[in-house]
N, CA, C and O atoms as a DFTB+ gen file, in Angstrom:
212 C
 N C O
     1  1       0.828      -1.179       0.000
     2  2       0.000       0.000       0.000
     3  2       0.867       1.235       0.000
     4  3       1.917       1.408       0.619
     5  1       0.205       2.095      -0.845
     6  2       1.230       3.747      -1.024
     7  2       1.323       4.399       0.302
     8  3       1.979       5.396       0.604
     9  1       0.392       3.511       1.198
    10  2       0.613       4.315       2.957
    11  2       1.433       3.951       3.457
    12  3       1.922       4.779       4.225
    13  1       2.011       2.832       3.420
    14  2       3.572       1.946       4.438
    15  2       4.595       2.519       3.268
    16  3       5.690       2.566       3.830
    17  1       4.739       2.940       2.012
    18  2       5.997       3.415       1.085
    19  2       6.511       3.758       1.849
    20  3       7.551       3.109       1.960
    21  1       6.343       5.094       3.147
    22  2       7.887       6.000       3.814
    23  2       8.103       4.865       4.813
    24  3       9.123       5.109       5.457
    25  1       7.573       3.801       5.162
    26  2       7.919       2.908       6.196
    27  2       9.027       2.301       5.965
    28  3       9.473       1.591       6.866
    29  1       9.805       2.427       4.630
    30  2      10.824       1.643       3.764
    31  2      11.466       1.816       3.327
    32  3      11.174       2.849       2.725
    33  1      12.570       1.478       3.034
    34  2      13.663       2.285       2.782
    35  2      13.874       1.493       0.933
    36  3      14.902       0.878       0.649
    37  1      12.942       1.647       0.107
    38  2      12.231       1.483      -1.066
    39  2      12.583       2.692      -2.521
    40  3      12.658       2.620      -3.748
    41  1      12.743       3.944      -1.246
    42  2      12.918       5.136      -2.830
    43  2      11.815       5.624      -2.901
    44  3      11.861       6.827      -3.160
    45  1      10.165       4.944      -2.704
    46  2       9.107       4.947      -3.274
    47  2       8.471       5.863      -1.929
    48  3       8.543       5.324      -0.824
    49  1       7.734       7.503      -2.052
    50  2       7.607       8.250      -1.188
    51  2       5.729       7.873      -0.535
    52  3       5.318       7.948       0.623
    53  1       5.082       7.541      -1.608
    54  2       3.382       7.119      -1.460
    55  2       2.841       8.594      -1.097
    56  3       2.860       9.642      -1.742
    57  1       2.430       8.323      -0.021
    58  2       1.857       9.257       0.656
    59  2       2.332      10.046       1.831
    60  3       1.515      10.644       2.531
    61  1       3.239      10.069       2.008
    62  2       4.661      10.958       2.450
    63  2       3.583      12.526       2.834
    64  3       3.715      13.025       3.952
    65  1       3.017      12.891       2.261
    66  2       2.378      14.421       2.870
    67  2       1.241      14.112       3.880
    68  3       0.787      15.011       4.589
    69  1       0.778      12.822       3.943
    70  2      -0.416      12.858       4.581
    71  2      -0.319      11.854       5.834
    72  3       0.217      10.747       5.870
    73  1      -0.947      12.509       6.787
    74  2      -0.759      11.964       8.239
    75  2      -1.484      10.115       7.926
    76  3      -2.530       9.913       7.310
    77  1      -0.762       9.215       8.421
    78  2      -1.172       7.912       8.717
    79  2      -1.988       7.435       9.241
    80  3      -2.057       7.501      10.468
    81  1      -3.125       6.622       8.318
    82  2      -4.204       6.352       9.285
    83  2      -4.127       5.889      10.941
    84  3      -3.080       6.060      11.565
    85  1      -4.938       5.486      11.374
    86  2      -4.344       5.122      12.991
    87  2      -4.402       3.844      13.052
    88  3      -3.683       3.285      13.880
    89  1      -5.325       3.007      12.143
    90  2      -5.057       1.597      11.922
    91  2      -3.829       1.017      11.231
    92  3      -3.372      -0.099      11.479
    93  1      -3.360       1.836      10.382
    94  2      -1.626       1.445       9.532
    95  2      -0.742       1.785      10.635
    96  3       0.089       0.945      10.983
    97  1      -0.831       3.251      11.413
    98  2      -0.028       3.741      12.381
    99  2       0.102       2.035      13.261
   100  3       0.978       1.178      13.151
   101  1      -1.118       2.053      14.084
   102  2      -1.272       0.939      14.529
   103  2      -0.128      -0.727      14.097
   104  3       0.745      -1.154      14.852
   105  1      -0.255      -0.936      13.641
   106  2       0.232      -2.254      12.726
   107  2       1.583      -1.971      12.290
   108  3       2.338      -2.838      11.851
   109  1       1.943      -0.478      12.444
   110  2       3.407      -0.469      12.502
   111  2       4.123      -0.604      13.524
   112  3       5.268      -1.042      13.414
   113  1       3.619      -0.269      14.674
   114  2       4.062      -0.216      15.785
   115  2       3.898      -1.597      16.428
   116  3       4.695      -2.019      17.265
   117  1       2.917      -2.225      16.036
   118  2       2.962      -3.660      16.706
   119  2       3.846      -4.641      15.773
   120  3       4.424      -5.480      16.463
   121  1       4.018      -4.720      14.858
   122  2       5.158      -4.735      14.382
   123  2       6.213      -4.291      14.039
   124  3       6.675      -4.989      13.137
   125  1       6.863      -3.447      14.308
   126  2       8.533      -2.777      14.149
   127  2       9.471      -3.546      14.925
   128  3      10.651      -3.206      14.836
   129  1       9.216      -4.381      15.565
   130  2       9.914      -5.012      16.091
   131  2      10.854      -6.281      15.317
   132  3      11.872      -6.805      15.768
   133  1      10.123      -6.594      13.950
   134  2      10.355      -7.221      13.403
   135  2      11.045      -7.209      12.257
   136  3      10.849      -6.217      11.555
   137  1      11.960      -8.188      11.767
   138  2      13.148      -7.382      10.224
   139  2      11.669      -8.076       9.236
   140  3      10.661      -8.666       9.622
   141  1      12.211      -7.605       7.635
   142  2      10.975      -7.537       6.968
   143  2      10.872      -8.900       6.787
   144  3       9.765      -9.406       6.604
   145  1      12.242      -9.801       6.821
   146  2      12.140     -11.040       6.383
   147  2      11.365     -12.209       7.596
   148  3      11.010     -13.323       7.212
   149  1      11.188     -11.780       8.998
   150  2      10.645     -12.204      10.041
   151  2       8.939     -11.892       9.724
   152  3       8.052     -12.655      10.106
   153  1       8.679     -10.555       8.913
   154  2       7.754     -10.757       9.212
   155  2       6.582     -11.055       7.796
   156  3       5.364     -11.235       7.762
   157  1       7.762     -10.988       6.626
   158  2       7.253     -12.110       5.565
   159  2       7.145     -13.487       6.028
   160  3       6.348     -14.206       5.427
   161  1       7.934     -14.065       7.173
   162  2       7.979     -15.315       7.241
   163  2       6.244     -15.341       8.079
   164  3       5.417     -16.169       7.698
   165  1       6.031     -14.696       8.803
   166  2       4.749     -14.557      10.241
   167  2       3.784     -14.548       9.403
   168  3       2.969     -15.457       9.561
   169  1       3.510     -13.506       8.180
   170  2       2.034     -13.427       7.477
   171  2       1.833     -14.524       6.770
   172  3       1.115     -15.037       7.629
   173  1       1.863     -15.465       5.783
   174  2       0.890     -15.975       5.724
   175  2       0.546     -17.162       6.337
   176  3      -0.287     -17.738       5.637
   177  1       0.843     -17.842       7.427
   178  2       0.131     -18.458       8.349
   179  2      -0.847     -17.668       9.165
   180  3      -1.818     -18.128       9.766
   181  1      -0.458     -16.403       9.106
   182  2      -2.052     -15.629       9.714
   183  2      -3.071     -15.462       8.807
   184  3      -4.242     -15.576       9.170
   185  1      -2.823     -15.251       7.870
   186  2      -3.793     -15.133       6.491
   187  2      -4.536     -16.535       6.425
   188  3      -5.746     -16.738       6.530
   189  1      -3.482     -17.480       6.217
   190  2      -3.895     -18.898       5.751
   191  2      -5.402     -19.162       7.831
   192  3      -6.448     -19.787       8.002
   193  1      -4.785     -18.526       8.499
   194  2      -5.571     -18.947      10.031
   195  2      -6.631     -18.017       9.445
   196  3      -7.600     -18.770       9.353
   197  1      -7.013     -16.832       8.998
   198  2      -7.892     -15.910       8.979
   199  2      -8.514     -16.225       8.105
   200  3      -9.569     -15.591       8.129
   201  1      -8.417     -17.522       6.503
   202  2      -8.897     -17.132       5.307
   203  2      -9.595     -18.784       6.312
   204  3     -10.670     -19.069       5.785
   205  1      -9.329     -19.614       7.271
   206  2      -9.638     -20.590       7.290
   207  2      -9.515     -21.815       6.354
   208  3     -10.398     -22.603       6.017
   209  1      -8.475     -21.790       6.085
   210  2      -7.605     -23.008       5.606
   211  2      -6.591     -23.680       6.230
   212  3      -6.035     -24.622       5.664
């Protein structure tokens, strides 16, 4: 999403002028703890738990 672009060190600016929703804000902060490759590894077993498969 063009809202996480400044979250990254990508090049790619998105939406860089406009304040962050509080649900993306949210979901960054509960995850920052994590490198990107920890938390490619975490999503889709939550997806796959959420889509019920």
């Amino acid at each position: 999403m063009q809202e996480f672009d400044p979250q990254f060190p990508t090049g790619r600016k998105g939406w860089h002028g406009r304040e962050m929703r509080a649900r993306s804000r949210d979901a960054c902060n509960r995850f920052d703890g994590l490198s990107l490759e920890d938390f490619a590894a975490w999503l889709p077993p939550l997806l796959l738990r959420l889509l019920g498969c």
